[in-house]
C-alpha positions as CSV (number, residue, x, y, z in Angstrom):
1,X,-40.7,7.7,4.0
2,X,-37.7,9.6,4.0
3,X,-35.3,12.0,6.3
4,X,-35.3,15.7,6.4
5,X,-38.0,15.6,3.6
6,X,-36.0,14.0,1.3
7,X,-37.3,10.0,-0.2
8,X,-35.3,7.3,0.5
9,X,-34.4,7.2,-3.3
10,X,-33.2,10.2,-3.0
11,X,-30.7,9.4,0.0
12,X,-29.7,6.3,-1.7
13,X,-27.9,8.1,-4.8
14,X,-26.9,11.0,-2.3
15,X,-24.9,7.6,-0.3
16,X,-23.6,6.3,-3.5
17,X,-21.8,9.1,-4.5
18,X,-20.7,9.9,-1.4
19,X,-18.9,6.5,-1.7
20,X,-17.6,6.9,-5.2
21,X,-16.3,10.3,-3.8
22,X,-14.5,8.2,-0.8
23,X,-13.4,5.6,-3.0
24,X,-11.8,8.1,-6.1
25,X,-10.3,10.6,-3.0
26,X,-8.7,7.5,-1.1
27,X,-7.3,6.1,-4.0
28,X,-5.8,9.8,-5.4
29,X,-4.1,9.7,-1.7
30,X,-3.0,6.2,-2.4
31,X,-1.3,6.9,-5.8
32,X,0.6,10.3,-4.5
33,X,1.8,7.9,-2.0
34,X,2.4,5.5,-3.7
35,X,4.9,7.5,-6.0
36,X,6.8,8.5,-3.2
37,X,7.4,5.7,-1.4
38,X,7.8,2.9,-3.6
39,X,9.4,4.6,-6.6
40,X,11.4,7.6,-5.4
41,X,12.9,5.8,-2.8
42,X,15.0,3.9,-4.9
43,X,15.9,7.1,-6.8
44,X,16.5,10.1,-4.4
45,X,17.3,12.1,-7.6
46,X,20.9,10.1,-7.8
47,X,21.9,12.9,-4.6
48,X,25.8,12.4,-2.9
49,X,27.3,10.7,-6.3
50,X,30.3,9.9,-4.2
51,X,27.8,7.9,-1.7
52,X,26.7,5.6,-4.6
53,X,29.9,4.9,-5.1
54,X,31.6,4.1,-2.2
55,X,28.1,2.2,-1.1
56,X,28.0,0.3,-4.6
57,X,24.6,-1.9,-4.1
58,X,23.5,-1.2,-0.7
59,X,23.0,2.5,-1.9
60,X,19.7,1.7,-3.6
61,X,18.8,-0.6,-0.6
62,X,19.5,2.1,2.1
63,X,16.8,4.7,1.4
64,X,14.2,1.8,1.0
65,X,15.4,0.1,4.0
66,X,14.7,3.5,6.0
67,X,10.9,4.2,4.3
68,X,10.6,0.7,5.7
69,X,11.5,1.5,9.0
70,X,8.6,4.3,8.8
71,X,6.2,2.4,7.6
72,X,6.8,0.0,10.5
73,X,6.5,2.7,13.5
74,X,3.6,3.7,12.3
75,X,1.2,1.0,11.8
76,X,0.5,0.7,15.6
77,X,-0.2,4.5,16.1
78,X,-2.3,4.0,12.6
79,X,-4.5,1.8,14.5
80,X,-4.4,3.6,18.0
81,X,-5.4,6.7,16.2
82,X,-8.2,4.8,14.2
83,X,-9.7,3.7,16.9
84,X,-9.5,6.9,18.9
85,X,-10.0,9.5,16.6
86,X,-11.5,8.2,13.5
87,X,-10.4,7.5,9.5
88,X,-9.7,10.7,8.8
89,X,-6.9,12.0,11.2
90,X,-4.5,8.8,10.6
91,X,-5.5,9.5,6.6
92,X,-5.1,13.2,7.1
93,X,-1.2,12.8,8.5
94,X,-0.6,10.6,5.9
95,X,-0.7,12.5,3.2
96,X,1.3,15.6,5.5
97,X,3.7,13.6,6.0
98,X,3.9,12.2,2.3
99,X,4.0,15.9,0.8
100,X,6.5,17.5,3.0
101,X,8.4,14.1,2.0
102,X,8.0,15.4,-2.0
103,X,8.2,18.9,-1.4
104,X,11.9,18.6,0.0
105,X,13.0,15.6,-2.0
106,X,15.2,18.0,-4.5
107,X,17.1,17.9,-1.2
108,X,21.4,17.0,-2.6
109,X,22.2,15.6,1.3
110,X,22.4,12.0,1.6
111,X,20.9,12.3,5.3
112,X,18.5,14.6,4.2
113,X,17.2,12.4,1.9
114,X,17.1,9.6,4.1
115,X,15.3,11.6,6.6
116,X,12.8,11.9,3.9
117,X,12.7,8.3,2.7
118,X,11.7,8.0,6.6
119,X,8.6,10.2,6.2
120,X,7.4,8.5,3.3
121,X,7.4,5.2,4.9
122,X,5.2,7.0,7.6
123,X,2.7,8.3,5.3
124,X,2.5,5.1,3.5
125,X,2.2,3.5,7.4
126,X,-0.7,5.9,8.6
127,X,-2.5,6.0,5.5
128,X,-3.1,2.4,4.2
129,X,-5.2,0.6,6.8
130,X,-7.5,3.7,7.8
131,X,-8.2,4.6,4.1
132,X,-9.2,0.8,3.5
133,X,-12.0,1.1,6.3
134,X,-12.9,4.1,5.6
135,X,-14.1,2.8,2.3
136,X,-15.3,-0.5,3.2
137,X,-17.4,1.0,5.6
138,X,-18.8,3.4,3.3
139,X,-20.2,1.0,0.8
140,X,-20.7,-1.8,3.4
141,X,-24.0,0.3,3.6
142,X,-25.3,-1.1,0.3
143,X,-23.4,-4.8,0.9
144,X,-21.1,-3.8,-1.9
145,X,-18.2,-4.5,0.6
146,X,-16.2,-7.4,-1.5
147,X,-16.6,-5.6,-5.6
148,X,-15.0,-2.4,-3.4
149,X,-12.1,-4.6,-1.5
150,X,-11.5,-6.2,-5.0
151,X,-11.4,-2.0,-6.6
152,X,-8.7,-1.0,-3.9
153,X,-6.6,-3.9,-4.3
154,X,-6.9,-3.4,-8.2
155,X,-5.8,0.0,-7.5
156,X,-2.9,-1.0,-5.1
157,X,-1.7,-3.4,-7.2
158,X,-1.8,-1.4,-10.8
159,X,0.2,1.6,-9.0
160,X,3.2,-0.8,-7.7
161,X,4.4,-0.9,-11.6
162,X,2.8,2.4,-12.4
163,X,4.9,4.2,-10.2
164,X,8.0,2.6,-10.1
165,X,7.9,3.5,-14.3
166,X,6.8,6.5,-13.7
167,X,8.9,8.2,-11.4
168,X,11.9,6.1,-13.3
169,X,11.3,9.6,-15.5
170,X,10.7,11.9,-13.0
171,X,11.7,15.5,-13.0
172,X,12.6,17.5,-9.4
173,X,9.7,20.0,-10.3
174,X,7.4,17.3,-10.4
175,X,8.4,15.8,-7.1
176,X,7.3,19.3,-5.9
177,X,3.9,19.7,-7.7
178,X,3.3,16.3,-6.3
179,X,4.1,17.1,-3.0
180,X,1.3,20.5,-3.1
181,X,-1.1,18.3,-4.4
182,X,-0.4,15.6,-1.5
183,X,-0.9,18.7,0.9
184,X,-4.0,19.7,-0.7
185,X,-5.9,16.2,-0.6
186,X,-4.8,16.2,2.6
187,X,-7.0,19.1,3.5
188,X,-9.8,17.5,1.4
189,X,-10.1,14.2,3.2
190,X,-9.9,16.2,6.6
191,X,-12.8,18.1,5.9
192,X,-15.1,16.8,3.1
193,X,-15.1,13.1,3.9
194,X,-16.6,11.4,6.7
195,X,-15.8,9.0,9.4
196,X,-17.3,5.3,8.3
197,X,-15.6,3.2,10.5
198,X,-14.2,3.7,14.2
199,X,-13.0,-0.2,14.9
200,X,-13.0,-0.5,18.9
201,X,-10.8,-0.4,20.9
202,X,-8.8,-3.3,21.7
203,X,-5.6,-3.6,23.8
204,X,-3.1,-4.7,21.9
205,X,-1.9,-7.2,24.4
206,X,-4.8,-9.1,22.9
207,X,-3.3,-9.6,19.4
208,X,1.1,-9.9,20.6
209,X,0.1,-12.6,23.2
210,X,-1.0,-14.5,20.0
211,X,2.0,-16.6,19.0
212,X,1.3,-17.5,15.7
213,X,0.6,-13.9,14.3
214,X,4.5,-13.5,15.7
215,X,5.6,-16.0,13.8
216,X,3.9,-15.4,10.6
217,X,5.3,-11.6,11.0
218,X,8.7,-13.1,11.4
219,X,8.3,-16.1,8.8
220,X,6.6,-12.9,6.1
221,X,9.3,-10.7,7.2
222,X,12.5,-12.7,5.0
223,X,10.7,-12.3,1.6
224,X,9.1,-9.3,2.2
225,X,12.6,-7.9,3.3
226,X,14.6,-9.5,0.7
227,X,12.3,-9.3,-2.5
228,X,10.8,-6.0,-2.6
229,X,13.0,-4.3,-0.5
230,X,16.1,-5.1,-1.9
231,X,15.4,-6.8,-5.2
232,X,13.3,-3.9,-6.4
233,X,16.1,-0.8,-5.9
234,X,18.5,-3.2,-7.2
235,X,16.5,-3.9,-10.6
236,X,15.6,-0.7,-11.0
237,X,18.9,0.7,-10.9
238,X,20.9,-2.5,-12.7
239,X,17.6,-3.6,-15.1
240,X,15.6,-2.0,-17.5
241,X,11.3,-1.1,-17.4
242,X,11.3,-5.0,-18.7
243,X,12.5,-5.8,-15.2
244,X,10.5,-3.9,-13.1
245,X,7.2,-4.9,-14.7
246,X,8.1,-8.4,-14.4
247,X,8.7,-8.1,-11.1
248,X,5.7,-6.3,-10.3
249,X,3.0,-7.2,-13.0
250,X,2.1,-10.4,-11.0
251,X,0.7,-8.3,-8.1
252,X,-1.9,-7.1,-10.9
253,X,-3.1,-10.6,-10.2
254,X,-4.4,-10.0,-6.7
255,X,-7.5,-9.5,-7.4
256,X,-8.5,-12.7,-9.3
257,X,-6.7,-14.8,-6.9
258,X,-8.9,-12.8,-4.1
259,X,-12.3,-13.8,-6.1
260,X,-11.1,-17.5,-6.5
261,X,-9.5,-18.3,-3.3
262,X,-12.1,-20.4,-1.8
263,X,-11.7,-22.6,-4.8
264,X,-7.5,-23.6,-3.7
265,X,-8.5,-26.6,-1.4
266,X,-4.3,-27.1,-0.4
267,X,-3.6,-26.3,3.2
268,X,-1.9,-23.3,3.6
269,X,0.5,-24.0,5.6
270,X,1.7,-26.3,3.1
271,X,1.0,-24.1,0.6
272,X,3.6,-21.4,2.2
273,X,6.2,-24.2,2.9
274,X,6.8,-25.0,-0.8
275,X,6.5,-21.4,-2.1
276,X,8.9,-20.0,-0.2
277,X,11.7,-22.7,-0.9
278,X,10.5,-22.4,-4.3
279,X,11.2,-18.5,-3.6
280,X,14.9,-19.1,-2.3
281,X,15.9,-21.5,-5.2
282,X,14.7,-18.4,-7.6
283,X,17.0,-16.2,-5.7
284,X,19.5,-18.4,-5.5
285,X,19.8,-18.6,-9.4
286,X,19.5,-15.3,-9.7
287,X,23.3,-15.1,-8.9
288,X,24.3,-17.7,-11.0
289,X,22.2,-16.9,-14.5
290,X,23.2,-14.3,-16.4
291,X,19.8,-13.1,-17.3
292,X,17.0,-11.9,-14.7
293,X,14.4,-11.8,-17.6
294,X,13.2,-15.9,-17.1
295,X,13.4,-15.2,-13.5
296,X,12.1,-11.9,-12.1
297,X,8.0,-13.1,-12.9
298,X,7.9,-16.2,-11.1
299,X,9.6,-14.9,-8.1
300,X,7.1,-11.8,-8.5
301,X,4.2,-14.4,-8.9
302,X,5.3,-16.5,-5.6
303,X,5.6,-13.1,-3.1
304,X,2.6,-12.5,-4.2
305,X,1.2,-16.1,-3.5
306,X,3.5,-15.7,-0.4
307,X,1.8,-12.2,0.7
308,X,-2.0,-13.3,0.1
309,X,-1.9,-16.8,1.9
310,X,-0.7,-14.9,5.2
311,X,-3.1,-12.1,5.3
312,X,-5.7,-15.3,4.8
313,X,-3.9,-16.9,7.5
314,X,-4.1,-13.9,9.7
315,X,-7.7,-13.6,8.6
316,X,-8.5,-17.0,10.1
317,X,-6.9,-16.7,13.5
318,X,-8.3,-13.7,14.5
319,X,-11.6,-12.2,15.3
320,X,-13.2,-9.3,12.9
321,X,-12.9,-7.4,15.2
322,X,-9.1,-7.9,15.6
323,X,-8.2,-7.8,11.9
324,X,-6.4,-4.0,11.8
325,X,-4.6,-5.0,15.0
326,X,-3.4,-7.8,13.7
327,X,-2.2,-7.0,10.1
328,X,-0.8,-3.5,11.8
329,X,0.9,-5.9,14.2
330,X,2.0,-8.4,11.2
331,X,3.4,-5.7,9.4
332,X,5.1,-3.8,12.1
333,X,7.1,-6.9,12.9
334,X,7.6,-8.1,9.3
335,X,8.8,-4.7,8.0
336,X,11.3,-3.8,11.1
337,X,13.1,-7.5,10.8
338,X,12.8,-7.1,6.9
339,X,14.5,-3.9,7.0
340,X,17.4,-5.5,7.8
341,X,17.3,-8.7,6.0
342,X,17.3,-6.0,2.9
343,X,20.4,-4.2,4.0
344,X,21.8,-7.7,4.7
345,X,20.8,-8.8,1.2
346,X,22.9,-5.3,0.0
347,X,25.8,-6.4,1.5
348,X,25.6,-10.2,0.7
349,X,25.3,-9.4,-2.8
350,X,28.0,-6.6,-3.2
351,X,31.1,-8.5,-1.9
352,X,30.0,-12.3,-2.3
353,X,28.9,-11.9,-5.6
354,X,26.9,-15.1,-7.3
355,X,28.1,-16.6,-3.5
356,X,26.0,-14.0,-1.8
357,X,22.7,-14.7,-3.6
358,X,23.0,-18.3,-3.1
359,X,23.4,-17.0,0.6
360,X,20.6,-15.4,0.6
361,X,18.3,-18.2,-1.1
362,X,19.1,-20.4,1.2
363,X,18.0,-18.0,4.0
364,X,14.8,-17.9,2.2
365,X,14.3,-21.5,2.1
366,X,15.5,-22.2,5.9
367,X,12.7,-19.5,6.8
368,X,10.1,-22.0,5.5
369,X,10.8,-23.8,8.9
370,X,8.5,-21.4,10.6
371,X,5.1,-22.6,9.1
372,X,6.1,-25.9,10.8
373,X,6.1,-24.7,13.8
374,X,2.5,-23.0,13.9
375,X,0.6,-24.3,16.9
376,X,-2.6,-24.3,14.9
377,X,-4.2,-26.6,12.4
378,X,-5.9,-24.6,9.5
C-alpha cells in the first residue's frame, strides 16, 4: 500500500534521492564556503601592500581573526533561526552572505576587505549546523544517520586542505564566478530542498547556565585561536603546500577516529589534559627549530584529537535535544576569545621572536588547567 497511488517501493527510491540530492547540494554550499572563508582569508588578493608591511605577521592574522568574529555572532541566530524558521533560511543566508563576500573580494581597501572577511565568517556561522540537520534528518528516515555523519565530516575535513591549496592559486575572476555560483545555490537550497529537521525550541538559558560547556568553550578557545587561526595565515604565507597539508591532512582523519571512538577506553578529561600540554611544547619549539616540516603534523594531529574529544564531551553533558545549542554555544564562546588569542599570537610572534612562541606554548599548556576544574566525572 502506497501514497497518492504510488507503492511504497516507489516512495522509497523517490526518498533516497531526495537525500543524495540534499547531501551533494549541502556539501556544494559547504565547499564554496569553505573556499572563502578558510582560504581567502589569509590571502585577500595581497590588497594595501603598505599594510602588510607595516603589520608584518599580524597582517595574515587580522582578516582571519575578523571571519572569526562572524562566525561567532552567528551561531546563536543559526540556531534561533533553525528552530523558528526551519533548515533552509539559516542555509539560504549563508550562502548570500558567502557570495556577496566573493563577488567584492577584488575589493584593493584594507577595510573593505576586512568587512568582507566579516561576512564570510557569517556565512560559514549560519550555514554549518543547519545544513548538518538538514541532512541527518533526511536520511535518519532510512537509519542511515551515522554512514551520512561519517560523509559530511569526510567532506569537511578533505575541503580544509583542498581549499587552502586551491585558492593559494586563485585568480580575482575566479573569486567572482565563485561568488555567482554561491548566489545561485543559494536560491536552489531555498526552493528545491526541504525542511527535515526543526529542533525545538529551547531557551538558551538552559544550555549558558551549564558551567562546564563554559568552560570547555573557554578551555577549546586557546588552540582553536592560536593553531588554526594564527598558525594557518602564518604558514601559508611563510611555508610552502608541504606546510599547509601537514597541518591540515590530519583532520582527514576524523572520520576513522569517529567510527572507532568507543574503542579509546582513557578518560577524557585526562585525555585533553595531556594533549594540549603536548600541544604547547609543539608550539613552543616551533620558535626555536628551524624547520616546521617535523612539527606542523603532530600539532595538526593533536587539535584534531583536541577538537573531537570536546564535541564528545559536549555530547555527553547534554540532552539530544540540546546538542545545536550547545555546540552553537561552545563555538560562539571559543571563537570570540580565540579571536583574540590569534591576534595575540600575531603580535607575540612578530616582536618576541623564538621568545614569543615559547610564550605562547606555555599559554597553551597553562590552559590545560581547565579540564581540572570540570565539576563532572565522565
Amino acid at each position: 500500500m502506497g501514497v497518492n497511488n504510488k507503492p511504497v517501493e516507489e516512495l522509497d527510491t523517490l526518498i533516497i534521492k531526495r537525500a543524495y540530492y540534499v547531501l551533494g547540494i549541502s556539501i556544494a554550499g559547504l565547499s564554496l564556503i569553505m573556499l572563502n572563508w578558510l582560504g581567502l582569508s589569509s590571502i585577500m588578493f595581497n590588497v594595501m601592500t603598505i599594510k602588510r608591511i607595516v603589520l608584518g605577521a599580524v597582517y595574515y592574522i587580522v582578516p582571519m581573526a575578523t571571519a572569526m568574529a562572524g562566525f561567532a555572532i552567528t551561531q546563536l541566530p543559526a540556531t534561533f533561526l533553525l528552530s523558528r524558521f526551519g533548515n533552509r533560511v539559516s542555509m539560504f543566508l549563508g550562502l548570500l552572505l558567502n557570495g556577496i563576500s566573493l563577488i567584492f573580494s577584488a575589493t584593493d581597501s584594507y577595510h573593505m576587505a576586512l568587512f568582507l572577511r566579516f561576512l564570510a565568517g557569517m556565512g560559514l556561522g549560519l550555514y554549518l549546523i543547519p545544513s548538518l540537520l538538514l541532512i541527518l534528518g533526511w536520511w535518519s528516515i532510512r537509519g542511515l544517520t551515522r554512514w551520512v555523519q561519517v560523509a559530511y565530516l569526510s567532506s569537511i575535513t578533505i575541503l580544509i586542505p583542498l581549499s587552502s591549496l586551491l585558492t593559494m592559486g586563485m585568480a580575482r575572476s575566479t573569486a567572482i564566478y565563485l561568488g555567482v555560483a554561491s548566489l545561485v545555490l543559494a536560491i536552489l537550497v531555498l526552493f528545491t530542498t526541504k525542511d527535515a529537521v526543526i529542533i525545538r525550541k529551547i531557551s538558551m538559558v538552559a544550555v549558558m547556565n551549564n558551567p562546564d560547556i563554559l568552560i570547555l568553550s573557554i578551555a577549546f578557545s586557546i588552540p582553536w585561536g592560536g593553531v588554526y587561526l594564527s598558525l594557518f595565515p602564518l604558514i601559508m604565507q611563510l611555508s610552502n603546500y608541504l606546510g599547509i597539508m601537514e597541518l591540515t591532512i590530519p583532520m582527514a582523519i576524523t572520520p576513522l577516529l569517529y567510527r572507532f571512538r568507543h574503542s579509546v577506553k582513557t578518560e577524557k578529561r585526562t585525555a585533553l589534559l595531556y594533549l594540549t600540554i603536548g600541544l604547547g611544547v609543539l608550539v613552543a619549539l616551533m620558535g626555536i627549530s628551524n624547520t616546521w616540516e617535523f612539527i606542523l603534523a603532530p600539532v595538526g594531529l593533536m587539535f584534531t584529537l583536541i577538537l573531537l574529544l570536546i564535541l564528545y564531551m559536549v555530547n555527553d553533558l547534554v540532552s539530544p535535544i540540546l546538542i545545536a545549542q550547545s555546540t552553537g554555544y561552545l563555538l560562539t564562546v571559543s571563537s570570540i576569545i580565540g579571536s583574540i588569542i590569534g591576534i595575540i599570537t600575531g603580535y607575540s610572534v612578530q616582536y618576541l621572536g623564538t621568545l614569543g612562541w615559547i610564550v605562547i606554548g606555555a599559554l597553551f599548556a597553562a590552559s590545560s588547567i581547565f579540564y581540572r576544574i570540570l565539576k563532572v566525572t565522565l
